[in-house]
C-alpha positions in Angstrom: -9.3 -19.0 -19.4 -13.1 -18.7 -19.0 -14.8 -17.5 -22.6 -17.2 -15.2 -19.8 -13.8 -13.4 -19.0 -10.1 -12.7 -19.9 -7.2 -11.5 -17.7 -4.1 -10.1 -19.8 -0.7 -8.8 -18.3 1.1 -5.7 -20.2 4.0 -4.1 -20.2 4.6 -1.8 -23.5 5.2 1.5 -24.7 3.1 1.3 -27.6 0.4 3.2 -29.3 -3.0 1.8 -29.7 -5.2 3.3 -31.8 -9.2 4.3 -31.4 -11.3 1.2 -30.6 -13.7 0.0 -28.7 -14.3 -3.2 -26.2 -18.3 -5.2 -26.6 -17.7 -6.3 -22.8 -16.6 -4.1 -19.6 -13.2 -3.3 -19.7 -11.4 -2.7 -15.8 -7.9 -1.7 -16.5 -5.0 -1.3 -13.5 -1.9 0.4 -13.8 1.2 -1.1 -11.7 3.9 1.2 -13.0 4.9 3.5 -15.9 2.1 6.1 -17.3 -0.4 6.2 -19.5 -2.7 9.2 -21.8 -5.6 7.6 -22.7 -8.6 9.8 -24.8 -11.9 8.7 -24.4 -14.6 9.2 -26.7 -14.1 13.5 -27.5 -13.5 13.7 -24.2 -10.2 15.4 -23.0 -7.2 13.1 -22.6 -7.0 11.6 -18.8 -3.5 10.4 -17.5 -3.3 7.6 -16.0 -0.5 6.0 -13.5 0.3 4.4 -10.8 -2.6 3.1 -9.0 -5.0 3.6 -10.9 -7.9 2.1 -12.4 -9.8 2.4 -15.8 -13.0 1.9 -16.3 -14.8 1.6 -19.9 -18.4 0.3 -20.5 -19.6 -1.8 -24.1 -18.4 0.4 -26.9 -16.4 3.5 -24.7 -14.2 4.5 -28.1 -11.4 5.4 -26.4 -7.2 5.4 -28.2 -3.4 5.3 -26.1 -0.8 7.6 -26.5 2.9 6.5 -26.6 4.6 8.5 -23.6 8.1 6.9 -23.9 7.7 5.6 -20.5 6.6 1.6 -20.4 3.4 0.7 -18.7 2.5 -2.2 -16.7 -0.8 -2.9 -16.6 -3.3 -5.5 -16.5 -6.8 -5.4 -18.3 -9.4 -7.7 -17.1 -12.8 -8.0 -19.5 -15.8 -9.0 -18.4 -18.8 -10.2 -20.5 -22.3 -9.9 -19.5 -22.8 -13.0 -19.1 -20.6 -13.2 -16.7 -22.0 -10.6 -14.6 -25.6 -12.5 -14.9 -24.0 -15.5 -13.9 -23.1 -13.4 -10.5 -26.6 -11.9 -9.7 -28.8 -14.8 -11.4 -30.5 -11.7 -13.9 -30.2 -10.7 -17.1 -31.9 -7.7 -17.1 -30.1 -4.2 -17.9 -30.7 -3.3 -14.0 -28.0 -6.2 -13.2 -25.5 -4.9 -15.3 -22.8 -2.1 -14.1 -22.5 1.1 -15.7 -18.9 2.7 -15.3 -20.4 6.5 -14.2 -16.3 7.7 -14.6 -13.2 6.2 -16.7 -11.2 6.6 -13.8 -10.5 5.4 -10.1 -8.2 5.4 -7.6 -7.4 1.7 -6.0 -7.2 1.1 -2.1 -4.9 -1.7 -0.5 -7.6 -4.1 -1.0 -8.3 -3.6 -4.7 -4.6 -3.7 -5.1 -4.2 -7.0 -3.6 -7.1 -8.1 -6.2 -4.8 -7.1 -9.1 -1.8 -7.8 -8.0 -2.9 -11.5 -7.4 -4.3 -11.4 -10.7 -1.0 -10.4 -12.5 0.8 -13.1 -10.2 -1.9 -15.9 -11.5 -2.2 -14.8 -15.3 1.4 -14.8 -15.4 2.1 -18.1 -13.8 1.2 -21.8 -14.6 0.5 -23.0 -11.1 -1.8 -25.4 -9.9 -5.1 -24.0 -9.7 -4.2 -21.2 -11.6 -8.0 -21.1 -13.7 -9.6 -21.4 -10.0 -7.8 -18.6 -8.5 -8.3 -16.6 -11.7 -12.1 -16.7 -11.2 -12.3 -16.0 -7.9 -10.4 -13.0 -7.8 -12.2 -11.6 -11.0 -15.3 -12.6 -9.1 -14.8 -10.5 -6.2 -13.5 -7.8 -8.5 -16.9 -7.9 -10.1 -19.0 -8.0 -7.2 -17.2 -4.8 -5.6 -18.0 -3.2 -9.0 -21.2 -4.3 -9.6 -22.3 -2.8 -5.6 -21.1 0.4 -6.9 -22.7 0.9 -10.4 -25.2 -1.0 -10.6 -28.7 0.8 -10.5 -30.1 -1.3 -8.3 -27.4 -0.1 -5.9 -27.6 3.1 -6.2 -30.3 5.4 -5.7 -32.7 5.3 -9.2 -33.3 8.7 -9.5 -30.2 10.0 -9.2 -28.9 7.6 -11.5 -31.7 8.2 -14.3 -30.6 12.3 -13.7 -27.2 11.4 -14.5 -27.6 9.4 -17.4 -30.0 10.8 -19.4 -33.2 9.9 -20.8 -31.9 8.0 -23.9 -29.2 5.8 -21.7 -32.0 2.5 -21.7 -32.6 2.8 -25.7 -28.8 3.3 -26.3 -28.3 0.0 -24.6 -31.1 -1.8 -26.0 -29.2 -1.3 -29.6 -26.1 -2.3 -28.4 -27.7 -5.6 -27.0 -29.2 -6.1 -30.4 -25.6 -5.4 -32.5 -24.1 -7.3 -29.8 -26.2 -10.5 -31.1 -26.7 -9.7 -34.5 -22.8 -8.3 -35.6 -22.9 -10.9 -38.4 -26.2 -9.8 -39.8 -26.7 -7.1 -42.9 -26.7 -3.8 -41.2 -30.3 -2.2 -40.9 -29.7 1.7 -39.1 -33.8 1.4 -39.4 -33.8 -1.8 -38.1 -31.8 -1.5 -35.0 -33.7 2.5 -34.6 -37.1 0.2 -34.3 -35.7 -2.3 -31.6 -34.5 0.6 -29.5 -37.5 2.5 -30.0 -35.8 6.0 -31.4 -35.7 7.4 -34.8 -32.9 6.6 -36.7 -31.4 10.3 -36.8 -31.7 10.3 -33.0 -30.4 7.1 -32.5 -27.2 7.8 -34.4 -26.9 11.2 -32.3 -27.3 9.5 -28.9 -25.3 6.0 -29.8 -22.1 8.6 -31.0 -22.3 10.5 -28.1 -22.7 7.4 -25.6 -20.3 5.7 -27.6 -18.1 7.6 -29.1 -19.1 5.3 -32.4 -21.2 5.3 -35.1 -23.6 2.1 -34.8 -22.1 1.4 -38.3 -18.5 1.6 -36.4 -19.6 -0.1 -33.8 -20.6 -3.1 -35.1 -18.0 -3.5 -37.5 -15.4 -3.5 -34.3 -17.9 -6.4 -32.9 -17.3 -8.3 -36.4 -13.2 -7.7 -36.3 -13.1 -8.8 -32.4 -15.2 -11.9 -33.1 -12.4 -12.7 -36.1 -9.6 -12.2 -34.1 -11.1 -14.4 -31.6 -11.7 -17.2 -35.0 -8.2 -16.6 -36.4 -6.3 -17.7 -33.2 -8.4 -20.3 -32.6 -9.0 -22.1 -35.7 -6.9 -22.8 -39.0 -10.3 -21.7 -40.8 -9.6 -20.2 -44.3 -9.8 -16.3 -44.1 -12.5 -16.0 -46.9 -14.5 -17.8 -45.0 -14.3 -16.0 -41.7 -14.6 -13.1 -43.4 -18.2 -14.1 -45.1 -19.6 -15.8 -41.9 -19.0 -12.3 -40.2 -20.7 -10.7 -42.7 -18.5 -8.7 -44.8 -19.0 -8.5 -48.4 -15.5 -10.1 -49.7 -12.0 -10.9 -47.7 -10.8 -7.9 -49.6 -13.7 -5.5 -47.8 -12.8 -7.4 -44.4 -8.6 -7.4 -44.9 -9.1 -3.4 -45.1 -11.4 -2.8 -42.2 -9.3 -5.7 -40.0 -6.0 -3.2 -40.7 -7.8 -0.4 -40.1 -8.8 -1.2 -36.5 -6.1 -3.6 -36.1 -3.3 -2.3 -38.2 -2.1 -5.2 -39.2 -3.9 -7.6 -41.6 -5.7 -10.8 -40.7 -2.9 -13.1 -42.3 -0.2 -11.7 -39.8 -2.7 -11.1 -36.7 -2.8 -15.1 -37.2 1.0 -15.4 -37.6 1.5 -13.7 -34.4 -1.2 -15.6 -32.0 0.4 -18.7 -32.5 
């Protein structure tokens, strides 16, 4: 599958605990129900028909209901949104104004053509993946996009802090593996450090601290079931101080530890 996006097909009961995504996260639910928190928010319940929505770094955790869920999750990097448009500004890219939607017949179609092609290994099965994320993206990107909207409203609703906000996450995004500096990434968005913590957490729902450490766990789980490169080493190129330091924050976000996250991709 393309490294700009992934398509995954779900059906579980399971639990998963507070995290966060670094790319656009659109989530559709074929059967079953799910409660989902998001951030502090209160918990939204999602079923049948529904569609999720979750920008760069939304915190957001599931709650086991006893009733499986089918559902497919497609994420969607920015680069593959500049790809579509031919900018890579932060006007080009969507902003999710709501976690939650309710599909149409033609978005189902989308999805259930999705969940047809991930799980099949027919001829042309990468093609067809692309173009049905592709024109998933573009009906997204018509409707939060700034540049499709109208600006002012959009500015009122997000608040003056919304550009700076991304601007760190942009710079975490490309620096994960770099010695965290709160003063550093406070002078590239152009905000104090205090106010940049406030505004991050409450845009977030994570500390930039968090933040980038769930950047630094994503990118190992990414080297772990890919490569047959020694732990230690992963763990050092991604900046942690020692495999001990990165084996307890891998669990923690994870819960299980990098040695059996590797055992089970193969």
């Amino acid at each position: 599958m393309s490294p700009e996006f992934s398509v995954i097909h779900s059906v579980t009961t399971a639990a998963i605990p507070p995290h966060a995504h670094s790319e656009h996260v659109i989530s559709y639910y074929f059967a079953g129900c799910s409660e989902c928190r998001i951030g502090s928010k209160a918990t939204l319940e999602y079923r049948q028909g529904d569609i999720g929505l979750f920008n760069p770094g939304d915190a957001h955790e599931d709650f086991t209901t006893g009733q499986a869920r089918d559902y497919v999750v497609v994420s969607l990097k920015k680069e593959f949104f500049q790809a579509l448009v031919g900018h890579s500004g932060p006007n080009h890219l969507p902003h999710f104004r709501f976690p939650k939607l309710t599909t149409d017949p033609g978005m189902s179609r989308l999805f259930e053509g999705l969940r047809t092609e991930v799980d099949g290994q027919n001829f042309g099965r990468e093609i067809l993946l692309r173009s049905l994320v592709t024109e998933l993206s573009v009906h997204f990107l018509r409707q939060f996009t700034p540049l499709a909207l109208n600006f002012r409203e959009y500015e009122g609703n997000q608040g003056v802090a919304r550009w700076q906000v991304r601007k760190a996450l942009e710079y975490l995004q490309s620096n994960f593996n770099q010695e965290f500096s709160l003063d550093h990434i406070a002078t590239v968005a152009g905000l104090s450090k205090y106010y940049l913590e406030r505004v991050f957490k409450k845009a977030t729902g994570l500390s930039p601290h968090s933040y980038m450490l769930m950047l630094r766990v994503q990118a190992a789980q990414r080297l772990l079931a890919s490569s047959a490169r020694p732990i230690v080493d992963i763990a050092m190129d991604l900046g942690f101080s020692d495999q001990s330091h990165f084996t307890n924050v891998f669990k923690k976000l994870t819960g299980i530890t990098p040695h059996n996250y590797r055992l089970g991709s193969k």
